[in-house]
PyMOL Python script that loads the backbone (N, CA, C, O; Angstrom):
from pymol import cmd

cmd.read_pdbstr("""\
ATOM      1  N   UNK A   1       0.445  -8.059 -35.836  1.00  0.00           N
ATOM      2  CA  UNK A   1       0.879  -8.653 -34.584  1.00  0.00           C
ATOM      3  C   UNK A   1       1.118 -10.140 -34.806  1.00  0.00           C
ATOM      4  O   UNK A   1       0.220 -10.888 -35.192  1.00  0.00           O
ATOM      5  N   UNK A   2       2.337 -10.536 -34.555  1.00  0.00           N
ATOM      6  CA  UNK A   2       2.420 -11.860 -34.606  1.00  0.00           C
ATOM      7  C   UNK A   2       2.029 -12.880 -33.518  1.00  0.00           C
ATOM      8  O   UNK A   2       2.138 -12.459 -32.367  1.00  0.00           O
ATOM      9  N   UNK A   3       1.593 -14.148 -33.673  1.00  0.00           N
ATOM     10  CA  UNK A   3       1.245 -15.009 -32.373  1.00  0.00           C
ATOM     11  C   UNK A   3       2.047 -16.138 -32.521  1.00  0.00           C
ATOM     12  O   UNK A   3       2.330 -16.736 -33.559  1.00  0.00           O
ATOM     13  N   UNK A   4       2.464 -16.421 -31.099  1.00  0.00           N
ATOM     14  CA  UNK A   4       3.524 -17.383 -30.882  1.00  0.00           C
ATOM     15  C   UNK A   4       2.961 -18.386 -30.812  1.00  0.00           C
ATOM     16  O   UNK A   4       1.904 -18.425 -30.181  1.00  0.00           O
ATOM     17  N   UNK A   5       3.430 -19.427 -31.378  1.00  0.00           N
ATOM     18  CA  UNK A   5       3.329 -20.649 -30.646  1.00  0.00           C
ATOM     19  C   UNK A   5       4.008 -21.396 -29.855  1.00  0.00           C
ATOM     20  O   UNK A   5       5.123 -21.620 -30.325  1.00  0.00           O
ATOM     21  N   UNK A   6       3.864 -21.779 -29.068  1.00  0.00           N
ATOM     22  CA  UNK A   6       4.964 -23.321 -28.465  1.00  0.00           C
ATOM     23  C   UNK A   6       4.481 -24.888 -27.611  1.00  0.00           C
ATOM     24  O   UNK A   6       3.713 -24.995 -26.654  1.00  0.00           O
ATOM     25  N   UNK A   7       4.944 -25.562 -28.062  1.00  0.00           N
ATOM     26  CA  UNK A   7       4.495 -26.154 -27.730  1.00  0.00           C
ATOM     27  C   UNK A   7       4.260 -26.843 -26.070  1.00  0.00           C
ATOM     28  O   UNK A   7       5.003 -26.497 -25.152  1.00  0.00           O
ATOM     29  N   UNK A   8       3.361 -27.639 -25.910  1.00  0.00           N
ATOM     30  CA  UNK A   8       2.823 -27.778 -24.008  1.00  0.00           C
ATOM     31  C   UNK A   8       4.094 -28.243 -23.482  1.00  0.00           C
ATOM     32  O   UNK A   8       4.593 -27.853 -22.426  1.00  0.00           O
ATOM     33  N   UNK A   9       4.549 -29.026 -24.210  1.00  0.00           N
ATOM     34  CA  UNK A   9       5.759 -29.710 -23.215  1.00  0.00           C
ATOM     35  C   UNK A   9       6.754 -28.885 -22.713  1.00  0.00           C
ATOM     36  O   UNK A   9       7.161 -28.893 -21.552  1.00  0.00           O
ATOM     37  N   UNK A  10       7.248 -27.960 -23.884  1.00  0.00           N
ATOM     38  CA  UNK A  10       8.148 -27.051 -23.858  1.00  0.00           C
ATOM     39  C   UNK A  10       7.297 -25.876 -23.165  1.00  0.00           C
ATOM     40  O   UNK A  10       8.138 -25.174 -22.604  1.00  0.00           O
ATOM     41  N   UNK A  11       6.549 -25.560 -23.035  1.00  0.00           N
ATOM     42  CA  UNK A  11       5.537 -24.352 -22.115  1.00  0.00           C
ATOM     43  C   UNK A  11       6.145 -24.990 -20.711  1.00  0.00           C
ATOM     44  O   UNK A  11       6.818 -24.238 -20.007  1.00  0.00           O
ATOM     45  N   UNK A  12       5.935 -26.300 -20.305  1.00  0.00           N
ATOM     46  CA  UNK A  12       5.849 -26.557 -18.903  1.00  0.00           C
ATOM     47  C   UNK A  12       7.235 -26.803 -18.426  1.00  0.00           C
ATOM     48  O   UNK A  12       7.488 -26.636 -17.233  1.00  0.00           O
ATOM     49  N   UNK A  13       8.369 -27.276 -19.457  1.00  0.00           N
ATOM     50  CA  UNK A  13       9.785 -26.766 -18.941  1.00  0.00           C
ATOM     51  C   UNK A  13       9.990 -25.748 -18.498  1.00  0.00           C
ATOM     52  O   UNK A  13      10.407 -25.618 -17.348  1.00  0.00           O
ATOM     53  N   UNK A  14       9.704 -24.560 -19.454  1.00  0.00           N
ATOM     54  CA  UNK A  14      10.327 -23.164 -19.299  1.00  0.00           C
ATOM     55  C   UNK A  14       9.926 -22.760 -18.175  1.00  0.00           C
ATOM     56  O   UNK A  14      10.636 -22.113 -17.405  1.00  0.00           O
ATOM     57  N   UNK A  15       8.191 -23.252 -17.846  1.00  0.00           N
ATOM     58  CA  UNK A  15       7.644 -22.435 -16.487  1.00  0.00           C
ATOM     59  C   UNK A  15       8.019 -23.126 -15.353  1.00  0.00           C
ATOM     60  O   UNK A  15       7.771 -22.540 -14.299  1.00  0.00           O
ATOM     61  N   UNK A  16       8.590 -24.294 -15.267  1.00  0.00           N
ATOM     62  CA  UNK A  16       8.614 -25.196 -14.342  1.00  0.00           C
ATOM     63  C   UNK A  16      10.922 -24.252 -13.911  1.00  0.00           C
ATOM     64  O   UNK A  16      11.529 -23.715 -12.985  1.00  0.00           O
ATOM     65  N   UNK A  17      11.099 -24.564 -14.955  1.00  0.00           N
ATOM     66  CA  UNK A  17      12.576 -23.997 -14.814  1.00  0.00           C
ATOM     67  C   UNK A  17      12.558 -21.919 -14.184  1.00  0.00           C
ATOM     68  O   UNK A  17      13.348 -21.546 -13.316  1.00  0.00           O
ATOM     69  N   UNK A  18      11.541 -20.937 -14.847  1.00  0.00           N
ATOM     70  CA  UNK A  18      11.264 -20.182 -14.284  1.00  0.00           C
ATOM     71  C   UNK A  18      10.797 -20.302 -12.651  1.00  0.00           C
ATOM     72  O   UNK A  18      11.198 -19.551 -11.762  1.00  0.00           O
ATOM     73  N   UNK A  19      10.088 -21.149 -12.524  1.00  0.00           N
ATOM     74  CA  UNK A  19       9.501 -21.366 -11.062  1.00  0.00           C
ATOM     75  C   UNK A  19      10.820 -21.730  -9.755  1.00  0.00           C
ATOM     76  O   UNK A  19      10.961 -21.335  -8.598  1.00  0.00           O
ATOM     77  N   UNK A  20      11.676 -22.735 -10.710  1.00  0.00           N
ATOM     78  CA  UNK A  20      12.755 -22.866 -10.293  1.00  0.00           C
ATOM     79  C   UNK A  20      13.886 -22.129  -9.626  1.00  0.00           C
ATOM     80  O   UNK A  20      14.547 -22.201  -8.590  1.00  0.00           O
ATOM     81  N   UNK A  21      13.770 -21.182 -11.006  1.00  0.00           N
ATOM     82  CA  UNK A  21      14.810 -19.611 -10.367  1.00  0.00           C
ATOM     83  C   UNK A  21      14.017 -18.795  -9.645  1.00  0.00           C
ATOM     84  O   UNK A  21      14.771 -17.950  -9.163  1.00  0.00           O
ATOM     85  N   UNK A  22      12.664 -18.536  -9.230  1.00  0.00           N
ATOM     86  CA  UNK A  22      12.069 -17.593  -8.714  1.00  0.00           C
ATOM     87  C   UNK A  22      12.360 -18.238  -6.967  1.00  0.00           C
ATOM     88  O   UNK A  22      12.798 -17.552  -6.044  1.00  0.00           O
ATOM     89  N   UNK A  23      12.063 -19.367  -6.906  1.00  0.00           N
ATOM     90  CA  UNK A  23      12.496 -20.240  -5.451  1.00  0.00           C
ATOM     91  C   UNK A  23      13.996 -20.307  -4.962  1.00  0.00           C
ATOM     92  O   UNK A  23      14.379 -20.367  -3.793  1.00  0.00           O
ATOM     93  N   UNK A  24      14.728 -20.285  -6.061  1.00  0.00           N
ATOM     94  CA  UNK A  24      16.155 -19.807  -5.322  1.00  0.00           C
ATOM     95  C   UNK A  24      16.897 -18.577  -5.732  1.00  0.00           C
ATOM     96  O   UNK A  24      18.123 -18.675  -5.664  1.00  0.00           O
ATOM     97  N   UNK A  25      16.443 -17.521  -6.114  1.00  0.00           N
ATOM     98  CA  UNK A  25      16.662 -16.216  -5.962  1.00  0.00           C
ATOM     99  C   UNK A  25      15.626 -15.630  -4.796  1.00  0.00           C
ATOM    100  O   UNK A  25      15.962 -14.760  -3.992  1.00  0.00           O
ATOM    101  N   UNK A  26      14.526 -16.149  -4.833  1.00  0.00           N
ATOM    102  CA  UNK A  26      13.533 -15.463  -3.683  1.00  0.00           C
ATOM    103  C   UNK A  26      13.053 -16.466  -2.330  1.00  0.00           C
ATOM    104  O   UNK A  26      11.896 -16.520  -1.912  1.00  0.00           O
ATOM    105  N   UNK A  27      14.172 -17.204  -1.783  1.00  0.00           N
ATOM    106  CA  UNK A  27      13.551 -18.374  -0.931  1.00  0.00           C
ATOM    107  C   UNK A  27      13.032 -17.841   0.312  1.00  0.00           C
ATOM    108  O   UNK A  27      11.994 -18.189   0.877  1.00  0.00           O
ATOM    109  N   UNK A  28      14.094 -16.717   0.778  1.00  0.00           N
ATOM    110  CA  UNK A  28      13.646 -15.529   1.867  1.00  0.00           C
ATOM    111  C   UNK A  28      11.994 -15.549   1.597  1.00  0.00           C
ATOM    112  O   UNK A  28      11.217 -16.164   2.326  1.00  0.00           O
ATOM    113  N   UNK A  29      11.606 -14.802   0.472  1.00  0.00           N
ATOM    114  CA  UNK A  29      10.408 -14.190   0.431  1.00  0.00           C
ATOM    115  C   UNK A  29       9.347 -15.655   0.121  1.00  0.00           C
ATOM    116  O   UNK A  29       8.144 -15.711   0.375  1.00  0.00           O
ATOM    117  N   UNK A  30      10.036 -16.550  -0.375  1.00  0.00           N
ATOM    118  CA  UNK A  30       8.809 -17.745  -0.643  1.00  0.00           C
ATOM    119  C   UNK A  30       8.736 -18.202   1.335  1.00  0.00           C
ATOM    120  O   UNK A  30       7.665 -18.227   1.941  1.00  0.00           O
ATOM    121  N   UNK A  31       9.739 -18.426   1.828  1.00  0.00           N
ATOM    122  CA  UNK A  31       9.191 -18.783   2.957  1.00  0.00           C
ATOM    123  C   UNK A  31       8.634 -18.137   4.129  1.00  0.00           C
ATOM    124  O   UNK A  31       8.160 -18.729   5.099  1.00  0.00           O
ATOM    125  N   UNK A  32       8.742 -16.615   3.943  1.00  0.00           N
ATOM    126  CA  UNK A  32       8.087 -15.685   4.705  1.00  0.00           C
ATOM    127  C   UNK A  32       6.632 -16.178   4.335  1.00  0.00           C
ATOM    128  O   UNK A  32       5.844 -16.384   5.257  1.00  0.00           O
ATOM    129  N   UNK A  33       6.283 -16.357   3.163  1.00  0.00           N
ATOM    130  CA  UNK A  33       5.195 -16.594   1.896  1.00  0.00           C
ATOM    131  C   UNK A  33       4.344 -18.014   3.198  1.00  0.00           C
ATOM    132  O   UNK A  33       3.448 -18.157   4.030  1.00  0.00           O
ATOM    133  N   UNK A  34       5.188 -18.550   2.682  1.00  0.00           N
ATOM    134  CA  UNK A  34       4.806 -19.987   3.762  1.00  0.00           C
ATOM    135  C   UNK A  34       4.242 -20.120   5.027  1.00  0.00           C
ATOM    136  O   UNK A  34       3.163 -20.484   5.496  1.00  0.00           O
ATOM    137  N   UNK A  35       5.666 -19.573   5.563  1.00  0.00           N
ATOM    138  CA  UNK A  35       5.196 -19.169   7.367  1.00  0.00           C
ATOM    139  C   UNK A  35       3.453 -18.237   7.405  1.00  0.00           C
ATOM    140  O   UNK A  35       2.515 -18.650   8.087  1.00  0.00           O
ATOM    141  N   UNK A  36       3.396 -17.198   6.676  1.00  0.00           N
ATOM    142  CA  UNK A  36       2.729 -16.344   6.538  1.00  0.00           C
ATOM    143  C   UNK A  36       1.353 -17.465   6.441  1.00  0.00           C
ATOM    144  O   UNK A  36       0.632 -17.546   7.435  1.00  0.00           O
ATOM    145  N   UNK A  37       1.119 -18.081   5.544  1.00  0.00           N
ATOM    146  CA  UNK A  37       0.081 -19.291   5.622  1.00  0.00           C
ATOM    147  C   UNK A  37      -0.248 -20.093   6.172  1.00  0.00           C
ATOM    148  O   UNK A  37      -1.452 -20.334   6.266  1.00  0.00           O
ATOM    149  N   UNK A  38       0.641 -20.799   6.733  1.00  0.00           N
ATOM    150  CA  UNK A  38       0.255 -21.609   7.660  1.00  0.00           C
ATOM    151  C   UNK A  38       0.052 -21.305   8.784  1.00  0.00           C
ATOM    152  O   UNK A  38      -0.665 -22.045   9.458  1.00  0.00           O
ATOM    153  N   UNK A  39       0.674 -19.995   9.418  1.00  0.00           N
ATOM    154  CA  UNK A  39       0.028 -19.346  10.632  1.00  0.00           C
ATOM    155  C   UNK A  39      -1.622 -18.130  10.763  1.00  0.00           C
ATOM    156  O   UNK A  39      -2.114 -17.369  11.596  1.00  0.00           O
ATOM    157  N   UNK A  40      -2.010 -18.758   8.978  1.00  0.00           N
ATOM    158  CA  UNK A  40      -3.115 -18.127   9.158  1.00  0.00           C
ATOM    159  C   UNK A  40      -4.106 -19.295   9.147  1.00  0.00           C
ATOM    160  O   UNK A  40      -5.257 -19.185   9.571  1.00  0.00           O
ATOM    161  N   UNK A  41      -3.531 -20.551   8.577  1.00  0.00           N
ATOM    162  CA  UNK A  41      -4.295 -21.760   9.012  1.00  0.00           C
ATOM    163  C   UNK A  41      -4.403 -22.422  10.583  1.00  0.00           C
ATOM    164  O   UNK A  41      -5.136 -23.382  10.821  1.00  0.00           O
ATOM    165  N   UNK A  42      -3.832 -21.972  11.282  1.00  0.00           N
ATOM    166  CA  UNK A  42      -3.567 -22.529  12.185  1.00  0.00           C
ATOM    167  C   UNK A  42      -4.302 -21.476  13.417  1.00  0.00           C
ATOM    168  O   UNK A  42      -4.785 -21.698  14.527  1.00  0.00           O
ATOM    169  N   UNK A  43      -4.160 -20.595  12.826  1.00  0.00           N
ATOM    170  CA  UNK A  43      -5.313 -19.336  13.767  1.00  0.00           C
ATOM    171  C   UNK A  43      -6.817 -19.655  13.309  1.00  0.00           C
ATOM    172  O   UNK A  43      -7.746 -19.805  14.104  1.00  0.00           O
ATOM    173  N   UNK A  44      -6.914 -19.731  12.031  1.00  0.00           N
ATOM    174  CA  UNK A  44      -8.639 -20.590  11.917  1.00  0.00           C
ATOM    175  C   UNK A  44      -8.485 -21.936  12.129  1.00  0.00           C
ATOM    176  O   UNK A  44      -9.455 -22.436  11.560  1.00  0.00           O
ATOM    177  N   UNK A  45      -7.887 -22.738  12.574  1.00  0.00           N
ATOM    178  CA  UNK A  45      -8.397 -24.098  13.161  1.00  0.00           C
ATOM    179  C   UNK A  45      -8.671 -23.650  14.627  1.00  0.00           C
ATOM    180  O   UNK A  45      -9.667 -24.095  15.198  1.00  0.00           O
ATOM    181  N   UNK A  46      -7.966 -22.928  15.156  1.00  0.00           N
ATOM    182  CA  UNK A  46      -7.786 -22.539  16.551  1.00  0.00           C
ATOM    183  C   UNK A  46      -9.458 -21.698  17.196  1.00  0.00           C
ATOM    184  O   UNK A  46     -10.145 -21.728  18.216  1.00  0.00           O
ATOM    185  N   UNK A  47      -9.470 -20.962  15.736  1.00  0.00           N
ATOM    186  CA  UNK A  47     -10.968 -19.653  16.278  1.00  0.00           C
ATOM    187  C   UNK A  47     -11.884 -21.029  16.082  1.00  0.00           C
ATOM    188  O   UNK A  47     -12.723 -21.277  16.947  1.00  0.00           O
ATOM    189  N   UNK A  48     -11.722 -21.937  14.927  1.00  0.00           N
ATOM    190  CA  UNK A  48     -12.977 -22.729  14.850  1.00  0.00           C
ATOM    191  C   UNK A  48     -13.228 -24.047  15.914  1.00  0.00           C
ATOM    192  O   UNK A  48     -14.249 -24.736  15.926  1.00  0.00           O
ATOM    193  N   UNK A  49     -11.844 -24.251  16.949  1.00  0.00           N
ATOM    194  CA  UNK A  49     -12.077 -24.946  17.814  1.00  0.00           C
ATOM    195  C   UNK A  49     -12.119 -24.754  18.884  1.00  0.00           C
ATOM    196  O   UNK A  49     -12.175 -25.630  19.747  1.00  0.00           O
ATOM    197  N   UNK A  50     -12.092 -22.857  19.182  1.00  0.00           N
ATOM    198  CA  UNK A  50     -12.981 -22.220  20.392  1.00  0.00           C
ATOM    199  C   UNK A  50     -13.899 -22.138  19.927  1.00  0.00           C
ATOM    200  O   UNK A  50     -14.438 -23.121  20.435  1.00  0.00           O
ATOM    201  N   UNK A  51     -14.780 -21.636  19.162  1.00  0.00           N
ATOM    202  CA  UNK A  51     -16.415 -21.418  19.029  1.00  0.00           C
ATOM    203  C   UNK A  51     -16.915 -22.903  19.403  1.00  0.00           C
ATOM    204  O   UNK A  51     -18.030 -22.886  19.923  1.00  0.00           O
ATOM    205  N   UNK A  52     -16.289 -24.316  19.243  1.00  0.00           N
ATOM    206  CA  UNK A  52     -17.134 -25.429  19.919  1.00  0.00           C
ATOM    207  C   UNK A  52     -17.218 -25.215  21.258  1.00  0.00           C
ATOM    208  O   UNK A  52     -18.177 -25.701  21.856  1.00  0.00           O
ATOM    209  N   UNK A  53     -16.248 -24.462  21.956  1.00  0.00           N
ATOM    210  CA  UNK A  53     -16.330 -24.828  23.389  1.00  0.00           C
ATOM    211  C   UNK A  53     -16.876 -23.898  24.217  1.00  0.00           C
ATOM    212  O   UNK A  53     -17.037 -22.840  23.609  1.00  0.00           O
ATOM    213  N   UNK A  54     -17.195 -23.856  25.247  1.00  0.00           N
ATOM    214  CA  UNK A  54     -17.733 -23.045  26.147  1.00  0.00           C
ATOM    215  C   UNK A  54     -17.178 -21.881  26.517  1.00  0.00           C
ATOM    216  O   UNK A  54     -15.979 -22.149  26.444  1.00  0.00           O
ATOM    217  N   UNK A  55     -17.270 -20.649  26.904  1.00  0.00           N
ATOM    218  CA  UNK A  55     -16.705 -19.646  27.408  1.00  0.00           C
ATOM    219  C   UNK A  55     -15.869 -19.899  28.647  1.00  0.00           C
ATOM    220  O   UNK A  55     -16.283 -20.809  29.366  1.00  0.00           O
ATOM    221  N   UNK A  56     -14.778 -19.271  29.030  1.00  0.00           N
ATOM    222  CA  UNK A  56     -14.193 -19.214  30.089  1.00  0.00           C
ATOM    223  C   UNK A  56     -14.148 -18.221  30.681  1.00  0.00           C
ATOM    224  O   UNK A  56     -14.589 -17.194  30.165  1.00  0.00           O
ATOM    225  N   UNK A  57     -13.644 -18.217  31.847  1.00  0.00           N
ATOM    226  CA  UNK A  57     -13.398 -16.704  32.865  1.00  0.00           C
ATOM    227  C   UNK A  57     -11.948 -16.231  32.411  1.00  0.00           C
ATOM    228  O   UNK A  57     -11.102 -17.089  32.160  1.00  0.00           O
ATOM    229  N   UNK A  58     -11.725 -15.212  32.330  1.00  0.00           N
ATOM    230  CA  UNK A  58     -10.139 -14.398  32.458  1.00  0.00           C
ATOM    231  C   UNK A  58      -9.492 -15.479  33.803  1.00  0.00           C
ATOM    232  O   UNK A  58      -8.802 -16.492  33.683  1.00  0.00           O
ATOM    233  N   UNK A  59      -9.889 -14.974  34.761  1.00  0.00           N
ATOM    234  CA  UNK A  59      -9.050 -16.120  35.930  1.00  0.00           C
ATOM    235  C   UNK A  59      -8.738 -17.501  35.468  1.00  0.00           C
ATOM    236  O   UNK A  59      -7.653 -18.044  35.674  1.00  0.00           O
ATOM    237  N   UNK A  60      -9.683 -18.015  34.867  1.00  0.00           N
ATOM    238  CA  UNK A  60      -9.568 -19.701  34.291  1.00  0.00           C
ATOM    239  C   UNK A  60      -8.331 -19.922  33.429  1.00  0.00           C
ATOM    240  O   UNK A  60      -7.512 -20.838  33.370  1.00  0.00           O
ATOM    241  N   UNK A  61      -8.500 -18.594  32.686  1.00  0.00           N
ATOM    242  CA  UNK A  61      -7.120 -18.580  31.736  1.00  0.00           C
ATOM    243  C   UNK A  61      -6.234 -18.171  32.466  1.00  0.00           C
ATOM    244  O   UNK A  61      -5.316 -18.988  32.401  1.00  0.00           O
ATOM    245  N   UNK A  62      -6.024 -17.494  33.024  1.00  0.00           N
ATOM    246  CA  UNK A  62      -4.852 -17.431  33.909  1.00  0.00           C
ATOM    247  C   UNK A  62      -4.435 -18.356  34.729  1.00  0.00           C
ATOM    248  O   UNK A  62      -3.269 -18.278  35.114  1.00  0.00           O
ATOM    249  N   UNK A  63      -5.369 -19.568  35.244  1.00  0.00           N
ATOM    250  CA  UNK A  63      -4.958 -20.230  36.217  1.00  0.00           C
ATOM    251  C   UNK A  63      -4.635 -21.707  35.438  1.00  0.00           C
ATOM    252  O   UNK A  63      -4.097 -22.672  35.982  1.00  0.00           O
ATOM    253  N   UNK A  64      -5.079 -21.644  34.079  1.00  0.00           N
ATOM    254  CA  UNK A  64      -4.690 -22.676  33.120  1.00  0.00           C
ATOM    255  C   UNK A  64      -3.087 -22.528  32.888  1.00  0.00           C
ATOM    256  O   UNK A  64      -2.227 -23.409  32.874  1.00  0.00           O
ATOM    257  N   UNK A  65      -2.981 -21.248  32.726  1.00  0.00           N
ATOM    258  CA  UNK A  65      -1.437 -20.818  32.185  1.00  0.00           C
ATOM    259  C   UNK A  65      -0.672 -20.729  33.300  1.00  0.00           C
ATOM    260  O   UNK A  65       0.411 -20.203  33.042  1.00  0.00           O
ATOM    261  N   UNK A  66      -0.814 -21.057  34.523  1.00  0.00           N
ATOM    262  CA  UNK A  66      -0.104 -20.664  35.409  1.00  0.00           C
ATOM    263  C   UNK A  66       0.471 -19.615  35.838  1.00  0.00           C
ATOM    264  O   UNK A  66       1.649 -19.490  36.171  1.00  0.00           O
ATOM    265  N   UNK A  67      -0.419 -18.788  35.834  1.00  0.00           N
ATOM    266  CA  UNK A  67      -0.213 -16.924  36.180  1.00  0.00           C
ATOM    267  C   UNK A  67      -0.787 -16.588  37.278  1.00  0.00           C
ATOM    268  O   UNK A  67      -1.900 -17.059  37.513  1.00  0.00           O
ATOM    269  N   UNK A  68      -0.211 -15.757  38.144  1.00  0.00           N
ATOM    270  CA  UNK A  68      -0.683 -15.372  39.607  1.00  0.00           C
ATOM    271  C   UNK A  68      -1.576 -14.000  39.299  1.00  0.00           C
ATOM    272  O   UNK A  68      -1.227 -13.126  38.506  1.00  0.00           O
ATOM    273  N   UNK A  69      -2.424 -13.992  39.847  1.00  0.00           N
ATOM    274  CA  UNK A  69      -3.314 -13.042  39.530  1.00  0.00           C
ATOM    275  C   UNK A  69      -3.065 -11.831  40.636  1.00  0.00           C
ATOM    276  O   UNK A  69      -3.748 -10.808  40.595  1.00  0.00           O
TER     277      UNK A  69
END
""", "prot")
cmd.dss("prot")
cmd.show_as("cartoon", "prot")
cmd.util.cbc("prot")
cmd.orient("prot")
């Protein structure tokens, strides 16, 4: 079995130029990728900044949102 070598600089072109084509053949799927993350960050900032606060009533929320009950 033979083992390759190459060298770092040339390692981090090739992967940096691979990374390259994977982002514009797949930008669809990198930014589904994206959206997909940051709306899971943004649901745990959200759960972790209801657990500081107090409970509400169903009506409260409704009457926050402006909904006729």
């Amino acid at each position: 079995m033979a083992i390759l070598t190459i060298e770092e600089s040339r390692l981090k072109k090739v992967f940096k130029e691979a990374l390259v084509e994977v982002l514009e053949e797949k930008s669809d799927l990198v930014r589904g990728i994206l959206e997909e993350a940051l709306e899971d960050a943004s649901f745990i900032k959200a759960i972790q900044a209801g657990e500081l606060t107090k409970p509400v009533s169903r009506a409260q929320v409704l009457l926050a949102l402006g909904a006729d009950r």
